[in-house]
CHARMM-style PDB file with segment names, atoms N, HN, CA, C and O in Angstrom:
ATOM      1  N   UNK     1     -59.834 -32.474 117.205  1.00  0.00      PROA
ATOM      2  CA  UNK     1     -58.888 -33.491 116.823  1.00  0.00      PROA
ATOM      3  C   UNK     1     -57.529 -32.827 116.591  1.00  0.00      PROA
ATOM      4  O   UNK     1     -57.373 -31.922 115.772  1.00  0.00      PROA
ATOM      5  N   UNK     2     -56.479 -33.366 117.418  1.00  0.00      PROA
ATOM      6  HN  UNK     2     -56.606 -34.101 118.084  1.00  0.00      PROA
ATOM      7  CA  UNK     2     -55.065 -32.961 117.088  1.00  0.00      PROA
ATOM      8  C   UNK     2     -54.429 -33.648 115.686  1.00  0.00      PROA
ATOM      9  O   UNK     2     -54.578 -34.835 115.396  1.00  0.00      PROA
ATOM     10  N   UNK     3     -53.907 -32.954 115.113  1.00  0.00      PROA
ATOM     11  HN  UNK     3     -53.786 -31.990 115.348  1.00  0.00      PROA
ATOM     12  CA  UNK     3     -53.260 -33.005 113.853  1.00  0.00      PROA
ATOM     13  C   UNK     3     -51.668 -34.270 114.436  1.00  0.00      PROA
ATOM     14  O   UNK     3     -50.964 -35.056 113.801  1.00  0.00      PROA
ATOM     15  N   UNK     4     -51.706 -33.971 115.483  1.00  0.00      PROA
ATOM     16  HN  UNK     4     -52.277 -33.333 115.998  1.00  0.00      PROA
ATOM     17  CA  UNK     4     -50.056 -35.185 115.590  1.00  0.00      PROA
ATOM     18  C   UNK     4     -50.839 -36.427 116.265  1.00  0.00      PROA
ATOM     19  O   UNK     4     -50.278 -37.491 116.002  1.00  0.00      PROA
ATOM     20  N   UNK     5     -51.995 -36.562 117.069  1.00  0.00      PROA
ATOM     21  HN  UNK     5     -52.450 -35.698 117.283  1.00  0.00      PROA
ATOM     22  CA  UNK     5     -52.723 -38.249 117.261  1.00  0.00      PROA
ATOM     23  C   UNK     5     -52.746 -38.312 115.672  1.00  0.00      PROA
ATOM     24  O   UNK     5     -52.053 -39.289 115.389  1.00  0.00      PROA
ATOM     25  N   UNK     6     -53.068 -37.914 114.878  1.00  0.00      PROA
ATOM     26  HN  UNK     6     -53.631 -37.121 115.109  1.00  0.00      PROA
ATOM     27  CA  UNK     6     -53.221 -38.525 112.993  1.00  0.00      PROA
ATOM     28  C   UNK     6     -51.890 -39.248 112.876  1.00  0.00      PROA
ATOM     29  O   UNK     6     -51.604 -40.445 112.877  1.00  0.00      PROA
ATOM     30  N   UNK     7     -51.037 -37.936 112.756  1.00  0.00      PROA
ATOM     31  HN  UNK     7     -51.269 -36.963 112.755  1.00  0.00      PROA
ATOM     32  CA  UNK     7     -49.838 -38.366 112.357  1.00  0.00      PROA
ATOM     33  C   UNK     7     -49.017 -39.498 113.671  1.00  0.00      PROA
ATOM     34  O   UNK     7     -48.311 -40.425 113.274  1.00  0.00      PROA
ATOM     35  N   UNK     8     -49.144 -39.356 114.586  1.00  0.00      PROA
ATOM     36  HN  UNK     8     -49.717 -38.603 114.909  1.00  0.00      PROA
ATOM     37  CA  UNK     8     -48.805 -40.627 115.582  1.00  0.00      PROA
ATOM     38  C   UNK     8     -49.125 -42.057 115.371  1.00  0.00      PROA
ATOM     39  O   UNK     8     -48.420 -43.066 115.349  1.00  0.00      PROA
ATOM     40  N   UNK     9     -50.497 -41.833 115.208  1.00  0.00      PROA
ATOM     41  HN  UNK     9     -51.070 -41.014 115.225  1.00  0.00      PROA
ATOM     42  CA  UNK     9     -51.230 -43.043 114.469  1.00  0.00      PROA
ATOM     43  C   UNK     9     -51.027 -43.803 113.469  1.00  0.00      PROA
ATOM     44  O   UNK     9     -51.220 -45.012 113.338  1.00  0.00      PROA
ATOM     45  N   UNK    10     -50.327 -42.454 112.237  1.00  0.00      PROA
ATOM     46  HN  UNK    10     -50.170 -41.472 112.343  1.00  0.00      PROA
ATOM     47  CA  UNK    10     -50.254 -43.381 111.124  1.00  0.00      PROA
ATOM     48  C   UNK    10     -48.249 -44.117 111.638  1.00  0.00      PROA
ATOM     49  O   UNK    10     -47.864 -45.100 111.004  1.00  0.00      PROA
ATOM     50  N   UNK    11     -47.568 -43.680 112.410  1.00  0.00      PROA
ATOM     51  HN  UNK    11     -47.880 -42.881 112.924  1.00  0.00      PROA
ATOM     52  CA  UNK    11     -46.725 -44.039 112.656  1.00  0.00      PROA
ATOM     53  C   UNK    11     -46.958 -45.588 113.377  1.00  0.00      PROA
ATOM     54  O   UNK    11     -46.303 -46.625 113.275  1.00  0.00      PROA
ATOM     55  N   UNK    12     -48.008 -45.305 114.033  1.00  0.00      PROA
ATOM     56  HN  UNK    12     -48.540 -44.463 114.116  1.00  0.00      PROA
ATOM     57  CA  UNK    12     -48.130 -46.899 114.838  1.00  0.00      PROA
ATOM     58  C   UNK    12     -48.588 -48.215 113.845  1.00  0.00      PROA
ATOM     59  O   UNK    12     -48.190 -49.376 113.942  1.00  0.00      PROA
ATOM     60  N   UNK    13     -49.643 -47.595 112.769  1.00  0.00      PROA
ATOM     61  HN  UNK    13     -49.966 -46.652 112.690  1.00  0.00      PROA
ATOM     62  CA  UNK    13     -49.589 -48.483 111.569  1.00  0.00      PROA
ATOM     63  C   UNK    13     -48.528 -49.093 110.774  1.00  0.00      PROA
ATOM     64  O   UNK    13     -48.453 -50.271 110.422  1.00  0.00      PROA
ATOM     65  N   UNK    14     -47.681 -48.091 110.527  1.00  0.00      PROA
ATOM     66  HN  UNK    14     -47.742 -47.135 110.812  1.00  0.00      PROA
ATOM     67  CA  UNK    14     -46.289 -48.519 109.813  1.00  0.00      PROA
ATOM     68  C   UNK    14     -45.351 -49.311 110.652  1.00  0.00      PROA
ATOM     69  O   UNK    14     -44.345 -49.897 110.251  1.00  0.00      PROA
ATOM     70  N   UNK    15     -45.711 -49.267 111.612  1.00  0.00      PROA
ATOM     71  HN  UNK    15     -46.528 -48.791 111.938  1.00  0.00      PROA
ATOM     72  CA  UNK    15     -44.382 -49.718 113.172  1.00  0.00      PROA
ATOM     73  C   UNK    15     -45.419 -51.200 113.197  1.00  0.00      PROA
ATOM     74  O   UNK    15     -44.829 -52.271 113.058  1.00  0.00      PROA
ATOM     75  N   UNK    16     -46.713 -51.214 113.346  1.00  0.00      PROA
ATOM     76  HN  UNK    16     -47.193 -50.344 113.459  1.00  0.00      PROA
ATOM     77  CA  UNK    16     -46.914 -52.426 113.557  1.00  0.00      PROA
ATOM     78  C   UNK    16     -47.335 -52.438 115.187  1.00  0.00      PROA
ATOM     79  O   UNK    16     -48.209 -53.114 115.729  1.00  0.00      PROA
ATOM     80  N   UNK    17     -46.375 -51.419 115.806  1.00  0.00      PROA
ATOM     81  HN  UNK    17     -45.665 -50.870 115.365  1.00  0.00      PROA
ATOM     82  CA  UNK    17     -46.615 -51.685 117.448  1.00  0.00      PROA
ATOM     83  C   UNK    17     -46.563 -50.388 117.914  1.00  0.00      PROA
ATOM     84  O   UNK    17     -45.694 -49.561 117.638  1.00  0.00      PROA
ATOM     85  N   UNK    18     -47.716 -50.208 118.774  1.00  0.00      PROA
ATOM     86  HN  UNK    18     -48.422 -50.880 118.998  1.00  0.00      PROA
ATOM     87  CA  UNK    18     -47.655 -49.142 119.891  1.00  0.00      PROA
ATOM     88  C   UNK    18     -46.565 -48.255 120.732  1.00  0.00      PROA
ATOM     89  O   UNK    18     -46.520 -47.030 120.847  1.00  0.00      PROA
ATOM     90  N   UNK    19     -45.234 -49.792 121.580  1.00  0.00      PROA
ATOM     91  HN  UNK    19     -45.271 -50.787 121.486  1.00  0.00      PROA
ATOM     92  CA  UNK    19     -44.366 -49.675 121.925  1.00  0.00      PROA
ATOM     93  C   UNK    19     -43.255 -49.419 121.312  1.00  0.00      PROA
ATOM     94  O   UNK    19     -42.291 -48.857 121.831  1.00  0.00      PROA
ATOM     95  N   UNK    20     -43.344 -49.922 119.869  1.00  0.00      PROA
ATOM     96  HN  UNK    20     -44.128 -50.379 119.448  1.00  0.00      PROA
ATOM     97  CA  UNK    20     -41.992 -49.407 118.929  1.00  0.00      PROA
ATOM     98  C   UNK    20     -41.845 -47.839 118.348  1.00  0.00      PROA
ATOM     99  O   UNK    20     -40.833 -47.151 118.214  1.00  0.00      PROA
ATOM    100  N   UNK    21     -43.682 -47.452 117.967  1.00  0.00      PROA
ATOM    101  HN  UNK    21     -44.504 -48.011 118.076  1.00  0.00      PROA
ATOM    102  CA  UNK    21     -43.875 -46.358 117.780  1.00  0.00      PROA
ATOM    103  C   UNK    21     -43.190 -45.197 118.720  1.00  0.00      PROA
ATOM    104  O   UNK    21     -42.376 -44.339 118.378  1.00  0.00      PROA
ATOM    105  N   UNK    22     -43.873 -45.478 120.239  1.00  0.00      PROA
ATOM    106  HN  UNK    22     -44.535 -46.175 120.517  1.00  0.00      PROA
ATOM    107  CA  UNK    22     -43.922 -44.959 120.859  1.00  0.00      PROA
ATOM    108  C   UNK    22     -42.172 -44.299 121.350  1.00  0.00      PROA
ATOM    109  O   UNK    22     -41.990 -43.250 121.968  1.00  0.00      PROA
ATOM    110  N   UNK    23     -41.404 -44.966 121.011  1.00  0.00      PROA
ATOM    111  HN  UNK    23     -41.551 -45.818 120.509  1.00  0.00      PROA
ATOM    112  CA  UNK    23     -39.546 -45.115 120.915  1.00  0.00      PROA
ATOM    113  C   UNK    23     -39.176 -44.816 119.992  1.00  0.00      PROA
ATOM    114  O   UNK    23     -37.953 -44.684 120.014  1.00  0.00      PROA
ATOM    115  N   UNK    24     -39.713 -44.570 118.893  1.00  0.00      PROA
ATOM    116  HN  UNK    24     -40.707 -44.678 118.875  1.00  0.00      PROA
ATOM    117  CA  UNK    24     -39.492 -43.671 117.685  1.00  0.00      PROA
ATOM    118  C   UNK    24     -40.053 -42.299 117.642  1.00  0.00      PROA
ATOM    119  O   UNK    24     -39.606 -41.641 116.703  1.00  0.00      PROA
ATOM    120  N   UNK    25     -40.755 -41.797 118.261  1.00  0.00      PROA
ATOM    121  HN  UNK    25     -41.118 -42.332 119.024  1.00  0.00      PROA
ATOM    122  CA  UNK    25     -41.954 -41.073 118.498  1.00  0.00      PROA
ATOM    123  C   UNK    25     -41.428 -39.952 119.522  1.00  0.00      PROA
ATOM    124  O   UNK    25     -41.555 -38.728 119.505  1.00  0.00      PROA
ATOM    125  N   UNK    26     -40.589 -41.096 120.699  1.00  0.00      PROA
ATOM    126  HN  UNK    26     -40.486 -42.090 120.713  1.00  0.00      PROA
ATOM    127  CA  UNK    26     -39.974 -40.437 122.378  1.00  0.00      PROA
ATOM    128  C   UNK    26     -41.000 -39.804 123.026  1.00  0.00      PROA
ATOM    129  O   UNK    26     -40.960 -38.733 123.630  1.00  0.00      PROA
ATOM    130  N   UNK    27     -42.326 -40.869 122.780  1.00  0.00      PROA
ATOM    131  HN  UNK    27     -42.359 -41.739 122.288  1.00  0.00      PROA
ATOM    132  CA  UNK    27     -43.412 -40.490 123.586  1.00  0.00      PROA
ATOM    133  C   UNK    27     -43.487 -41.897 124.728  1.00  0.00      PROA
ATOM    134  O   UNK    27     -43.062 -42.998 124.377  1.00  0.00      PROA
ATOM    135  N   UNK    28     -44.053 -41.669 126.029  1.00  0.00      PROA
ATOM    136  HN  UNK    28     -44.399 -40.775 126.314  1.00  0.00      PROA
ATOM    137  CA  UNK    28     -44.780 -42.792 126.697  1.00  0.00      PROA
ATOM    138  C   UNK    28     -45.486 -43.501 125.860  1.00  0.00      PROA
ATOM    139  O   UNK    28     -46.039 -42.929 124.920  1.00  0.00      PROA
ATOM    140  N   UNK    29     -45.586 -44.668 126.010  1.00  0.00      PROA
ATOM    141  HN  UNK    29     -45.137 -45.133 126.773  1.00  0.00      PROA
ATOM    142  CA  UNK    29     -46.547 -45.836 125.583  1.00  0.00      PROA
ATOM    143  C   UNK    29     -47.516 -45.777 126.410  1.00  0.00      PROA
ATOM    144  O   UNK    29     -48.038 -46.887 126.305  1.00  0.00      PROA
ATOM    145  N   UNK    30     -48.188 -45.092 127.293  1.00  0.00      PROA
ATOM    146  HN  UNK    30     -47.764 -44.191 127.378  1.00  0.00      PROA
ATOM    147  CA  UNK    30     -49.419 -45.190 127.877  1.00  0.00      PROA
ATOM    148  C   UNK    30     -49.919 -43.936 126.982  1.00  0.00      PROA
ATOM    149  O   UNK    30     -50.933 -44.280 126.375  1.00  0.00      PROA
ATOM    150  N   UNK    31     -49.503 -42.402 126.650  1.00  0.00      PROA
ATOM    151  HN  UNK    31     -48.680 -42.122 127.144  1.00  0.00      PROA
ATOM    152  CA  UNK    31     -49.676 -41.480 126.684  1.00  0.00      PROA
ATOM    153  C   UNK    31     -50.044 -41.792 125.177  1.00  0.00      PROA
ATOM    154  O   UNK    31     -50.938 -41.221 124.553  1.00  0.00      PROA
ATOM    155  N   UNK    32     -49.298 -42.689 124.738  1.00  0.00      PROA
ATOM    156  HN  UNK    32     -48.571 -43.153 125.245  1.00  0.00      PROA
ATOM    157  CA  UNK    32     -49.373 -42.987 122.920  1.00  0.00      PROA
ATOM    158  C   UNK    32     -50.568 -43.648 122.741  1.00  0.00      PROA
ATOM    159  O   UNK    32     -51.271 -43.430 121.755  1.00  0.00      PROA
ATOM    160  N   UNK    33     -50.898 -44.526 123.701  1.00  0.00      PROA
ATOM    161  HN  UNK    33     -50.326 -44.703 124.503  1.00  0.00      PROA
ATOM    162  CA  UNK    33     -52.396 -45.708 123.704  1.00  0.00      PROA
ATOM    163  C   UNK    33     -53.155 -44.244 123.587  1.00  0.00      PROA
ATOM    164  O   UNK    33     -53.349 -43.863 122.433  1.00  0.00      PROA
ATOM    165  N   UNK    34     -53.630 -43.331 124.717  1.00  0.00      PROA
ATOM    166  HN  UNK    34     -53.472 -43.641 125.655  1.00  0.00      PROA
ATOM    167  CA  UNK    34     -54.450 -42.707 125.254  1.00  0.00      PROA
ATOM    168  C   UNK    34     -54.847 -41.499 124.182  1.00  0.00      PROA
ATOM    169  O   UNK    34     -55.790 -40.712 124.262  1.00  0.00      PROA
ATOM    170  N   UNK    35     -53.889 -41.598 123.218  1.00  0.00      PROA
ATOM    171  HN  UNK    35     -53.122 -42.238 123.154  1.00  0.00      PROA
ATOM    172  CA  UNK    35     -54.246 -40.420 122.059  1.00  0.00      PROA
ATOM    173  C   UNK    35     -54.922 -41.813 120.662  1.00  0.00      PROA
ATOM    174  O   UNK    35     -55.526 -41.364 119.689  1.00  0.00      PROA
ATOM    175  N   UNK    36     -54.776 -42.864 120.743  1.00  0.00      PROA
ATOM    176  HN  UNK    36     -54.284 -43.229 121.534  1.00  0.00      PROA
ATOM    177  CA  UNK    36     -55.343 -43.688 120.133  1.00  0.00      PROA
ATOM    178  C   UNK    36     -57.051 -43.841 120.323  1.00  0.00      PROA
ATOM    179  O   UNK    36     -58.046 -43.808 119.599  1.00  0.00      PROA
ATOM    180  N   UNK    37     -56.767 -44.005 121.586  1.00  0.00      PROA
ATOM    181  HN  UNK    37     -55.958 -44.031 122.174  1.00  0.00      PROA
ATOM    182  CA  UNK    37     -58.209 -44.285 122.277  1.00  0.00      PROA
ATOM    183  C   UNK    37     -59.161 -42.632 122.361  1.00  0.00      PROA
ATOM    184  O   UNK    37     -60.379 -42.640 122.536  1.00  0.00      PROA
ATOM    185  N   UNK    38     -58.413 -41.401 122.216  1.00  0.00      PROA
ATOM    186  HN  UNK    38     -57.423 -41.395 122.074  1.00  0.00      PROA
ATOM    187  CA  UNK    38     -59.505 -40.547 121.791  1.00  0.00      PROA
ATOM    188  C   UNK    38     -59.881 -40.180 120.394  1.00  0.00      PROA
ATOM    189  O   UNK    38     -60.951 -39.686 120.037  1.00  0.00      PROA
ATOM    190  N   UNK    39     -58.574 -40.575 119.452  1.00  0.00      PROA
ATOM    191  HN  UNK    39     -57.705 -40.977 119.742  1.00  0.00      PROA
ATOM    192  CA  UNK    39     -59.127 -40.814 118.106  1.00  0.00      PROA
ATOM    193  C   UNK    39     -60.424 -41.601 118.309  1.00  0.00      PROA
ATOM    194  O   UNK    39     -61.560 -41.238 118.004  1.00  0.00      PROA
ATOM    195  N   UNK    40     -60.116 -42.521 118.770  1.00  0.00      PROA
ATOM    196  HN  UNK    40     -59.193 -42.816 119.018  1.00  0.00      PROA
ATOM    197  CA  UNK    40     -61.323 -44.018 118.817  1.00  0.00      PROA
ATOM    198  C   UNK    40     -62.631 -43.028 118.361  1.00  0.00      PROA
ATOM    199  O   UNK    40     -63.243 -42.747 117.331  1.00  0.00      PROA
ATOM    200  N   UNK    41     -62.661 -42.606 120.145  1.00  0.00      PROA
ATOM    201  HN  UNK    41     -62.164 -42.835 120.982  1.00  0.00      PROA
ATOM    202  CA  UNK    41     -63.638 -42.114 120.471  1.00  0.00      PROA
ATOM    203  C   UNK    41     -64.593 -40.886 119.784  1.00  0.00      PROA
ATOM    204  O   UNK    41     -65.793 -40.614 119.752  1.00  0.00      PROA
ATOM    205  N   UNK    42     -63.064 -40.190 119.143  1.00  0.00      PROA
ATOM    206  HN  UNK    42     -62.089 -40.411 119.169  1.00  0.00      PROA
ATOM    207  CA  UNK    42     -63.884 -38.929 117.981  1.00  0.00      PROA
ATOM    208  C   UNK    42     -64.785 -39.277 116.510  1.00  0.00      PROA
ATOM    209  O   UNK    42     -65.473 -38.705 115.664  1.00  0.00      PROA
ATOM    210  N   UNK    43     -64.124 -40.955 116.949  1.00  0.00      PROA
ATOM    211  HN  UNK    43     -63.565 -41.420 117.636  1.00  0.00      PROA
ATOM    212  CA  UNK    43     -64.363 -41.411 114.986  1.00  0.00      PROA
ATOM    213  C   UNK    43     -65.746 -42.398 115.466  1.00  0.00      PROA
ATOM    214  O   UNK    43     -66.820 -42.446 114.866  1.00  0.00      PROA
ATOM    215  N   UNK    44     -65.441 -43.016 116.494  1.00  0.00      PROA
ATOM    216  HN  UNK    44     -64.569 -42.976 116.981  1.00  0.00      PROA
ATOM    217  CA  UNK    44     -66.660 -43.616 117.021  1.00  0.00      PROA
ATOM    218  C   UNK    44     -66.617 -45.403 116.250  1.00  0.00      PROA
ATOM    219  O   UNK    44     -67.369 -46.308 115.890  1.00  0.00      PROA
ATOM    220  N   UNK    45     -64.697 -44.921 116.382  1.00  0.00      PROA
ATOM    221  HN  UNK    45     -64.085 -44.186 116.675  1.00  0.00      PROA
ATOM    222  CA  UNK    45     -64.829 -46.786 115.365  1.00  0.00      PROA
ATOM    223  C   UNK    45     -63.536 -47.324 116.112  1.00  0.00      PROA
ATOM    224  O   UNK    45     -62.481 -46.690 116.132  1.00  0.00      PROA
ATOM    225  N   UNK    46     -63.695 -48.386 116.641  1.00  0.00      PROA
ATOM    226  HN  UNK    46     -64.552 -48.901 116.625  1.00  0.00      PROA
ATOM    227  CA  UNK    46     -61.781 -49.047 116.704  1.00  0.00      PROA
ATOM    228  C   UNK    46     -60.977 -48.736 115.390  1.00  0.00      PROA
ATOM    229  O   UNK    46     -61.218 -49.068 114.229  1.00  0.00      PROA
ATOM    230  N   UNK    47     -60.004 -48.039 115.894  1.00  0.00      PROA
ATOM    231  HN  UNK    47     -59.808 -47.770 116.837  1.00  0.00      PROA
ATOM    232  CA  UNK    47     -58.947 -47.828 114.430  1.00  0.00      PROA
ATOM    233  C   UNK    47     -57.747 -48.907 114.646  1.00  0.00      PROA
ATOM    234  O   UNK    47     -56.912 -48.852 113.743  1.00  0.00      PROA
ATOM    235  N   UNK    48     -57.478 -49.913 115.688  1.00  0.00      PROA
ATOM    236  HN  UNK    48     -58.156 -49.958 116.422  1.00  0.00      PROA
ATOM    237  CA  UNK    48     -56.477 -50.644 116.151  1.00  0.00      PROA
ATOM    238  C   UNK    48     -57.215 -52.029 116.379  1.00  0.00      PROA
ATOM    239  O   UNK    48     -58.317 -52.048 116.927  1.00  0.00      PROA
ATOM    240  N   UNK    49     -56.702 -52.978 116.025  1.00  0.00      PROA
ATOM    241  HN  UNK    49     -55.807 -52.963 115.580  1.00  0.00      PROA
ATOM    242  CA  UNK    49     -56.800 -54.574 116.448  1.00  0.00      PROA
ATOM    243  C   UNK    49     -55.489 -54.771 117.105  1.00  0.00      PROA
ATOM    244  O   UNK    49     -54.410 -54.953 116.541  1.00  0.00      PROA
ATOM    245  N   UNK    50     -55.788 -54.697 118.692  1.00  0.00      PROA
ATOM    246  HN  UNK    50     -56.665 -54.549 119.151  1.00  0.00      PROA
ATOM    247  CA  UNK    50     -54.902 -54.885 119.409  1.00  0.00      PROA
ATOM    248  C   UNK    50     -54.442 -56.213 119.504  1.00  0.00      PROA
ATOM    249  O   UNK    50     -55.524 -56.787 119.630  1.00  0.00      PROA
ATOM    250  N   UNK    51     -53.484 -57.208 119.534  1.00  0.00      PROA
ATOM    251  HN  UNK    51     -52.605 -56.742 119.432  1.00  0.00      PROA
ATOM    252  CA  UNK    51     -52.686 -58.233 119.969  1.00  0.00      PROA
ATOM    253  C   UNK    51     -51.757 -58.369 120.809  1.00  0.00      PROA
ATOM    254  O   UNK    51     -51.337 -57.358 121.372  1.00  0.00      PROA
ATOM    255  N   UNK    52     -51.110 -59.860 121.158  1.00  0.00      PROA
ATOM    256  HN  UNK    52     -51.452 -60.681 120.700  1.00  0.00      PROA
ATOM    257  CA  UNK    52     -49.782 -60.019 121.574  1.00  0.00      PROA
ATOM    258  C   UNK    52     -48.560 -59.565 120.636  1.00  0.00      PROA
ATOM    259  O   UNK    52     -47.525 -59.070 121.084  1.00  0.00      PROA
ATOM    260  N   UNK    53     -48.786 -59.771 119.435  1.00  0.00      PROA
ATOM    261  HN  UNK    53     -49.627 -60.173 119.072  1.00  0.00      PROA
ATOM    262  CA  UNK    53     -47.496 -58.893 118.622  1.00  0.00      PROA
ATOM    263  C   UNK    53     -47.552 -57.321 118.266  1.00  0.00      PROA
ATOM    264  O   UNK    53     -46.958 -56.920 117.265  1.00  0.00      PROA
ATOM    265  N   UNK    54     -48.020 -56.740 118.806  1.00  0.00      PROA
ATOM    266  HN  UNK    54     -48.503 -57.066 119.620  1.00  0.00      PROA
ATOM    267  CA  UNK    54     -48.722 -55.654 118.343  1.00  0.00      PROA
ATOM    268  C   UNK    54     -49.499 -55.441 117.845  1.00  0.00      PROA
ATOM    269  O   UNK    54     -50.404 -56.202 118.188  1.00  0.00      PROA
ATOM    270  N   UNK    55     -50.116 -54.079 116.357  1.00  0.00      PROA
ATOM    271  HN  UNK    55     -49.381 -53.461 116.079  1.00  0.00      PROA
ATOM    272  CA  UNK    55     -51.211 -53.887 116.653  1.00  0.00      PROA
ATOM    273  C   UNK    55     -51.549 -54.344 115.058  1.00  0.00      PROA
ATOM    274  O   UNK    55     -50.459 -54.672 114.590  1.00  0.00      PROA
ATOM    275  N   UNK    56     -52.371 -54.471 114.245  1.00  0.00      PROA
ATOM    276  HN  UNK    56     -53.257 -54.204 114.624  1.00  0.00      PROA
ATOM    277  CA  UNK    56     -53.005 -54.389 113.031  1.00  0.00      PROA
ATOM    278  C   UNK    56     -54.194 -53.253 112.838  1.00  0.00      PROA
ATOM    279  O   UNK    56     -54.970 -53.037 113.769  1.00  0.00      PROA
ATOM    280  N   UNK    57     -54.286 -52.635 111.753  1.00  0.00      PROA
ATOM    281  HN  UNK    57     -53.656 -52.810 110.996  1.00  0.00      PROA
ATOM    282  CA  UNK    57     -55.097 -51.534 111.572  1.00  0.00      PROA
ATOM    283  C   UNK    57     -56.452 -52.176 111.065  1.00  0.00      PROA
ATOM    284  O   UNK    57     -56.539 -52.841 110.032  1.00  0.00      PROA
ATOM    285  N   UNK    58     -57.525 -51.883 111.947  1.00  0.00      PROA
ATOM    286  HN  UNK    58     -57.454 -51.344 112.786  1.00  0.00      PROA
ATOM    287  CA  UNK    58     -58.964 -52.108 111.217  1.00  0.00      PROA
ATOM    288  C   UNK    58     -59.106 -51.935 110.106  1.00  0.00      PROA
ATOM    289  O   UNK    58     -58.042 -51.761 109.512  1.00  0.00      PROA
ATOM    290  N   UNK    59     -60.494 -51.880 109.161  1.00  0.00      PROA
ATOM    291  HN  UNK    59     -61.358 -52.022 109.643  1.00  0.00      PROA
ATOM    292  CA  UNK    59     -60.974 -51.298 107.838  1.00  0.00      PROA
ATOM    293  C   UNK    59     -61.007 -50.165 108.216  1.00  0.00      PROA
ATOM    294  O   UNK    59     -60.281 -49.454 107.521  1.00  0.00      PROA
ATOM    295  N   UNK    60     -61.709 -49.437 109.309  1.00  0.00      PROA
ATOM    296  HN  UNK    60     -62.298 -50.015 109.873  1.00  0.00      PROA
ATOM    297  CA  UNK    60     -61.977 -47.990 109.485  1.00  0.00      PROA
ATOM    298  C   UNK    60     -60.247 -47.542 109.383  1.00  0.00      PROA
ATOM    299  O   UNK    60     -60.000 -46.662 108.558  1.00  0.00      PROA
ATOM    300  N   UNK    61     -59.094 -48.094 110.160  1.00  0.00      PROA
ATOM    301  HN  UNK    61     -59.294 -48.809 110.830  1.00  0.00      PROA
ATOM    302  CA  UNK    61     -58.494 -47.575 110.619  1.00  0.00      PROA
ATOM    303  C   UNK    61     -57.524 -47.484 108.663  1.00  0.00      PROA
ATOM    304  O   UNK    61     -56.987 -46.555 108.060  1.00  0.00      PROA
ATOM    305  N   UNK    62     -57.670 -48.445 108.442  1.00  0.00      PROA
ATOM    306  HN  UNK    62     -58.106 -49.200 108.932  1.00  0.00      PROA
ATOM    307  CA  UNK    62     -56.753 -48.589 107.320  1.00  0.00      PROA
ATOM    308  C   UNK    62     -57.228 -47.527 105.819  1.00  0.00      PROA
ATOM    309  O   UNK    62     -56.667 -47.425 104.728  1.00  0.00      PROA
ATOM    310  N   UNK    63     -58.858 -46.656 106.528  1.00  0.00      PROA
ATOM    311  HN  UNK    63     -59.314 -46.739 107.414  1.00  0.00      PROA
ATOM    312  CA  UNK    63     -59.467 -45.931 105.501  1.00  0.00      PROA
ATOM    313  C   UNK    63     -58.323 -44.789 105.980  1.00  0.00      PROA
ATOM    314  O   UNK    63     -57.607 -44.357 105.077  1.00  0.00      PROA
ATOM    315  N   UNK    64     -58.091 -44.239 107.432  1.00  0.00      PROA
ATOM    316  HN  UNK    64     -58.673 -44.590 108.165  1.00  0.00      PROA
ATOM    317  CA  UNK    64     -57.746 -43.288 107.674  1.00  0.00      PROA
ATOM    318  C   UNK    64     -56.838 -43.035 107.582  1.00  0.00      PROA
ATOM    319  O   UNK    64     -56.551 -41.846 107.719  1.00  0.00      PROA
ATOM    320  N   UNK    65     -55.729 -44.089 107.265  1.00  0.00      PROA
ATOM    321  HN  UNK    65     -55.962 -45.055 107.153  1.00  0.00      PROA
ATOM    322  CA  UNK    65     -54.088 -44.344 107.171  1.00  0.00      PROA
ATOM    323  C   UNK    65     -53.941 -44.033 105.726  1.00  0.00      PROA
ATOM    324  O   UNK    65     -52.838 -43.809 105.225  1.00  0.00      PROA
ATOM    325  N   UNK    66     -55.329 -44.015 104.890  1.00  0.00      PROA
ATOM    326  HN  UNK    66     -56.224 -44.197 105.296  1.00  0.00      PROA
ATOM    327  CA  UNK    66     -54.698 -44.073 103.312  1.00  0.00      PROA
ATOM    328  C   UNK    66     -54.889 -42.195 102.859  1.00  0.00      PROA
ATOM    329  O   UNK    66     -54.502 -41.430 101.976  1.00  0.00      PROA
ATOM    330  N   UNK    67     -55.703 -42.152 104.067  1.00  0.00      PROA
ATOM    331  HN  UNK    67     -56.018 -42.774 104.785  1.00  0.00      PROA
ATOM    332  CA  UNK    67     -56.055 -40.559 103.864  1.00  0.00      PROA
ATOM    333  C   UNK    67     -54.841 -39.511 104.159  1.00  0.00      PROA
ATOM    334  OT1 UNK    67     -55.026 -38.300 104.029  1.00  0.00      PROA
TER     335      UNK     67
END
């Protein structure tokens, strides 16, 4: 696990959106999803409730945001 998907992540929580993050960040928005989706995969939980307005943080995700 990379130490900046954490910290990226908790940026996309506070932003609300992937794409806003991702422009604060001066990362791609695909490249920003794709470090989301291997968190996912390391934690073995959705950490994102994806939408049309952006994103909302799960329970799992909102344990890891407080950490």
């Amino acid at each position: 696990m990379e130490f900046r998907f954490l910290r990226n992540f908790c940026v996309i929580v506070e932003m609300g959106s992937i794409t806003a993050a991702a422009e604060r960040l001066s990362i791609a928005q695909p490249a920003l999803s794709r470090q989301i989706n291997i968190l996912e995969e390391e934690f073995g939980v959705p950490l994102l409730h994806r939408h049309g307005r952006g994103v909302t943080p799960t329970e799992e995700g909102l344990r890891l945001f407080s950490r």
